[in-house]
ZAPA-512727 format. One line per 2 residues: number of its first residue (from 0); for each residue x, y, z of C-alpha. Coordinates in Angstrom, 3 decimals, decimal comma. Layout:
N
NUM) X Y Z; ...
END
This chain:
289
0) -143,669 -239,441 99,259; -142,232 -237,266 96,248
2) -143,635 -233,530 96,718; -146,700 -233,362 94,399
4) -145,209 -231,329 92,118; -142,062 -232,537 91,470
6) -143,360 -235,182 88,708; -144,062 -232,691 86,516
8) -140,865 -230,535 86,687; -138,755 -234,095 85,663
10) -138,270 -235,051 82,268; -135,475 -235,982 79,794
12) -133,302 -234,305 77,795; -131,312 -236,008 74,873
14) -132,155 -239,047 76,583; -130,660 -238,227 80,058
16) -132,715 -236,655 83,606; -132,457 -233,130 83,700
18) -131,913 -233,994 87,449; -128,180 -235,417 86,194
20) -125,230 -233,879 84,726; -124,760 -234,369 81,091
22) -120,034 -235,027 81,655; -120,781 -237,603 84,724
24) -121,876 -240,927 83,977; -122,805 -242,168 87,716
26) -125,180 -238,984 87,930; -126,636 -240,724 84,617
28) -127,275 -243,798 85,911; -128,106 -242,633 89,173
30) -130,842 -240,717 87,474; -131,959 -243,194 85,037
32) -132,403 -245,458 88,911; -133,784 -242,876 90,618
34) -136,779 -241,915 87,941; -137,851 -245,200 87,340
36) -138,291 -245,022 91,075; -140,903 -242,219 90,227
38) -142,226 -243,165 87,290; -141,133 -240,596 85,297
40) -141,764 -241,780 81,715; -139,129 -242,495 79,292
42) -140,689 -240,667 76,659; -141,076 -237,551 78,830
44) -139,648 -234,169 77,630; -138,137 -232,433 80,205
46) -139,294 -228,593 80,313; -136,993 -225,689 79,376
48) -136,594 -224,532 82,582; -137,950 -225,484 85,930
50) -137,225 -222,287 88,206; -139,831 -220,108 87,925
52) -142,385 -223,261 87,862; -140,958 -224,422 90,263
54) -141,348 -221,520 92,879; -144,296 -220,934 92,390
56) -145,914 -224,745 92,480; -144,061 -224,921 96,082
58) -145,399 -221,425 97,074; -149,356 -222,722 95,957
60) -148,379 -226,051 97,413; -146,938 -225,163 100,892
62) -149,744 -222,299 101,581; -152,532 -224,905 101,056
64) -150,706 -227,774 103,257; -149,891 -224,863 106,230
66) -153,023 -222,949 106,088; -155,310 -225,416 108,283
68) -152,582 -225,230 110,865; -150,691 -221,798 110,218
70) -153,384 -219,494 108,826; -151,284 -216,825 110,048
72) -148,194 -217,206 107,923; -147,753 -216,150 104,455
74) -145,737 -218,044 101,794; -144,438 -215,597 99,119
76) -141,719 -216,765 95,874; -138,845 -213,909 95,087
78) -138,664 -211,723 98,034; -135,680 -209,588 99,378
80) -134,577 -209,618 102,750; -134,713 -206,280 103,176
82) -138,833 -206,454 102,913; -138,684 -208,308 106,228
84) -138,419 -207,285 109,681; -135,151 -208,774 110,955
86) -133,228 -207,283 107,628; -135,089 -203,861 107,590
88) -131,966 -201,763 108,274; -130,344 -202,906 105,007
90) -132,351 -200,523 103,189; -130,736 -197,650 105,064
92) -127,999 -197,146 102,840; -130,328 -196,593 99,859
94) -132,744 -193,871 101,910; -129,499 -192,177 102,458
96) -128,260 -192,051 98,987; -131,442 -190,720 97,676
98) -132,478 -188,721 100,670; -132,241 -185,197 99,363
100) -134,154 -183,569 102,541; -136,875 -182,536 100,511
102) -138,561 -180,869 103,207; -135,513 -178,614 103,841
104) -135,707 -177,690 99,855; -138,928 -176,783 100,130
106) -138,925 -174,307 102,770; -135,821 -172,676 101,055
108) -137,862 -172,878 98,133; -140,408 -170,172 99,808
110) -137,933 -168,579 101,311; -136,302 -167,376 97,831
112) -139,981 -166,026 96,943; -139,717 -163,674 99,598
114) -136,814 -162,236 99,668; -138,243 -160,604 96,588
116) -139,636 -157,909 99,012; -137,197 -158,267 101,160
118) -133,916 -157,285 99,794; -130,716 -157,967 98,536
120) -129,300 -159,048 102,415; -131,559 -162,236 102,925
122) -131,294 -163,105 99,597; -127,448 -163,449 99,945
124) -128,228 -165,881 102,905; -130,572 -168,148 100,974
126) -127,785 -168,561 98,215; -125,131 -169,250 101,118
128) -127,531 -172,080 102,270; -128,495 -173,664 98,987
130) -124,357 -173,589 98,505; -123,716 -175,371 101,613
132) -126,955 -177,859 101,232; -125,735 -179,004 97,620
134) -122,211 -179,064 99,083; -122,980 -181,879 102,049
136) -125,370 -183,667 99,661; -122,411 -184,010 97,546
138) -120,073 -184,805 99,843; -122,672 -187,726 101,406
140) -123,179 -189,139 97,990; -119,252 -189,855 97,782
142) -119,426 -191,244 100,936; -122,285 -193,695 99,993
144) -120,290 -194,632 96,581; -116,891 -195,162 98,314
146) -119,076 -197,903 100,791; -120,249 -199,616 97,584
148) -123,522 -201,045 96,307; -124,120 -204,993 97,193
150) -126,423 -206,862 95,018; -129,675 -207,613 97,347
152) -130,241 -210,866 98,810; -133,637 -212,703 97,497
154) -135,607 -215,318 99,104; -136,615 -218,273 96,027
156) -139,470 -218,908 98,682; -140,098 -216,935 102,056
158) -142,838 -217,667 105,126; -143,372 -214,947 106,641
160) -146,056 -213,348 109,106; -147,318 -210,052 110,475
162) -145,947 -207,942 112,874; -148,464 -206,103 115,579
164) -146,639 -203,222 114,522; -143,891 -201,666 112,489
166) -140,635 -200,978 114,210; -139,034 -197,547 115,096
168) -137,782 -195,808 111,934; -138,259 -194,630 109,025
170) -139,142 -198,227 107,298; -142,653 -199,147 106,462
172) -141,922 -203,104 107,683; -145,430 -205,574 107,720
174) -144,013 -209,090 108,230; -141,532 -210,747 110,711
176) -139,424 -213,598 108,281; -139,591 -217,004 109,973
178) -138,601 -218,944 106,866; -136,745 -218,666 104,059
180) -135,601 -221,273 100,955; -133,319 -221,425 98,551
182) -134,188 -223,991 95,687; -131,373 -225,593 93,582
184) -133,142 -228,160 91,048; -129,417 -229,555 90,727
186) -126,094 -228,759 92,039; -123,186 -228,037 90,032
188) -119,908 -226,915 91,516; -120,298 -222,885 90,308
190) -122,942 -222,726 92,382; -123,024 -225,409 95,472
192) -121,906 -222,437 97,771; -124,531 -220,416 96,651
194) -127,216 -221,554 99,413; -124,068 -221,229 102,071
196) -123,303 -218,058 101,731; -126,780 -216,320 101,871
198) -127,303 -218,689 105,055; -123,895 -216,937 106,176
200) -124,891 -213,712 105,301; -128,547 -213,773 106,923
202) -127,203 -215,037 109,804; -124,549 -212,162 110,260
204) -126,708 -209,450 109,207; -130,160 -210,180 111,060
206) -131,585 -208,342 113,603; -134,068 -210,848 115,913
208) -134,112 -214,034 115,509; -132,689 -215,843 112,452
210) -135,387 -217,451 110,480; -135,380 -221,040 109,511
212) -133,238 -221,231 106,296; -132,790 -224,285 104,037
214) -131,490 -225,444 100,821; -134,390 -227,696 98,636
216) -133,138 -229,743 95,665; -133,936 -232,833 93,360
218) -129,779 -233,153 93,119; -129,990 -237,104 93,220
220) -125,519 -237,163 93,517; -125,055 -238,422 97,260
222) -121,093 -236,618 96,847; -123,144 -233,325 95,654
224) -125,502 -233,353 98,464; -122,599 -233,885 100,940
226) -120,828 -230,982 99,723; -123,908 -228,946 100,602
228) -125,127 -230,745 103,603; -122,488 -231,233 105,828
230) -121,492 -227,675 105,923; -120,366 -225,938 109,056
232) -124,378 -224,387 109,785; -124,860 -222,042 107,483
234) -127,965 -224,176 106,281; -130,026 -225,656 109,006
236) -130,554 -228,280 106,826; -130,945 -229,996 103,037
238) -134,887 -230,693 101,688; -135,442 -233,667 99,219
240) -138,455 -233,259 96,920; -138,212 -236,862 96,358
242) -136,083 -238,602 99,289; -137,337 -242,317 99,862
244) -137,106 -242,844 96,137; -133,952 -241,618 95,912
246) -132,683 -243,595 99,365; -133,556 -246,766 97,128
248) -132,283 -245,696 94,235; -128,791 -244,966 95,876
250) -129,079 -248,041 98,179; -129,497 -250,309 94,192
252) -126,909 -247,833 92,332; -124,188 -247,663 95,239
254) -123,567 -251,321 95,755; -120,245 -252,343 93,207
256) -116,989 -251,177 94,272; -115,570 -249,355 97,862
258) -115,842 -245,816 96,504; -119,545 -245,955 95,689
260) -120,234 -247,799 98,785; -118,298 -244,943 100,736
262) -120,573 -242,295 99,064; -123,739 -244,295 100,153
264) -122,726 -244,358 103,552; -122,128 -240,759 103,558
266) -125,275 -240,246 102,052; -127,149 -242,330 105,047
268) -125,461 -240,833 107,325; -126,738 -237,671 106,169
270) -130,094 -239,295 106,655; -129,606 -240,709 109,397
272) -128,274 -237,381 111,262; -131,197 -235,223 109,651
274) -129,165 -233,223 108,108; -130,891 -234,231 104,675
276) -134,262 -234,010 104,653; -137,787 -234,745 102,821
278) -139,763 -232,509 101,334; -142,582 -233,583 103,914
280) -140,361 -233,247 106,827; -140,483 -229,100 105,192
282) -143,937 -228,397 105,013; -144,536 -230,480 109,183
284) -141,795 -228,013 109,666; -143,651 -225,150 108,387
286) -147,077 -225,528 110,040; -145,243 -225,192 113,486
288) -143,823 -222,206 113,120
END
């Protein structure tokens, strides 16, 4: 069964699915297959954009399915990894850059008032410690530039849930990541790794256990999903929002020469192996964790 909000993120544009790609004619008629499949309605406009809806339809959606099973997790749209327990430590690089040891500045701060009464002696010291202070708080800040400045990772969708407590540090951490998605309405080659590489990255650069982490996608293209899918485990998995219609609508599409009937045995295979997944299969998921 297609997720419930799917239906009203599809649509047509200049007389195509927005779930196909305007230069490939087989994604066309794939499309065409696959949303009569869902009754989407010819005459159906297909909105601007579907990210932001989107998110936040599967964030209201998955915390109303989980919560009479998993009242303890939370289900949040655009969150860094750093928020999260396992990924804390990436914000050390940023306290360091802007630490400026305010409480060290302070007390020099009174210090200066009184050597006012106290001479000329002490107040040469201060000076000598201000110099070296702004001197290593310098040098520091080079140091942090030379390292550079990586653009955060975000979460489209993260489950997540508390923590008894916050761990040792200097991070104010409330919730332990168990899940994590990123959504791709449709793939295109600029971005196919996308998904990949943050399942790469989260993997190298947790600390705990790695949270679930999955692509999601209305990509209907069995040669698209493969690219994604049968990756080396950087993604535990692919999600469908809409996979049994779109297992029929390959199985009717993929029938007329060897090629296509290649890519729909790739495609089950996929299936078949769990390696692409329905939307349902998601939110089941979910509710155990």
């Amino acid at each position: 069964m297609p997720a419930p909000f799917a239906l009203e993120l599809c649509g047509f544009r200049e007389g195509r699915p927005n779930t196909s790609d305007k230069n490939d004619s087989l994604s066309q008629e794939l499309g065409h297959a696959f949303f009569e499949l869902l009754g989407v309605p010819a005459e159906k406009v297909a909105p601007k954009t579907v990210d932001k809806a989107w998110s936040a339809a599967m964030v209201a959606d998955l915390a109303e399915r989980i919560a009479p099973t998993a009242p303890h997790l939370g289900v949040r749209a655009e969150r860094r990894l750093e928020e999260f327990e396992q990924y804390a430590h990436l914000n050390a690089l940023k306290a360091l850059a802007e630490d400026a040891s305010p409480e060290v500045a302070s007390a020099l701060t009174r210090l200066e008032r009184a050597t006012h009464s106290t001479g000329s002696e002490l107040a040469s010291l201060v000076a000598a410690v201000n110099e070296a202070m702004t001197a290593a708080d310098g040098r520091r800040r080079a140091l942090v530039d030379l390292l550079g400045d990586e653009s955060p990772l975000r979460l489209d969708v993260a489950v997540d849930r508390a923590v008894p407590s916050s761990p040792a540090g200097v991070f104010d951490v409330a919730n332990h990541l168990v899940a994590g998605f990123s959504l791709k309405w449709s793939l295109r080659t600029d971005r196919l790794q996308d998904p990949r590489t943050q399942g790469a990255k989260m993997a190298t650069m947790r600390r705990g256990r790695m949270p679930h982490f999955a692509a999601v996608t209305m990509e209907p293209r069995p040669y698209m999903l493969g690219r994604l899918g049968r990756g080396t485990g950087d993604l535990d998995c692919v999600y469908h929002l809409a996979l049994p219609p779109l297992i029929e609508a390959v199985r009717a599409v993929f029938t007329d020469n060897r090629d296509r009937i290649r890519q729909r045995d790739i495609f089950m295979r996929m299936v078949e192996q769990r390696r692409l997944r329905d939307y349902d299969d998601l939110v089941a998921y979910v509710a155990t964790l």
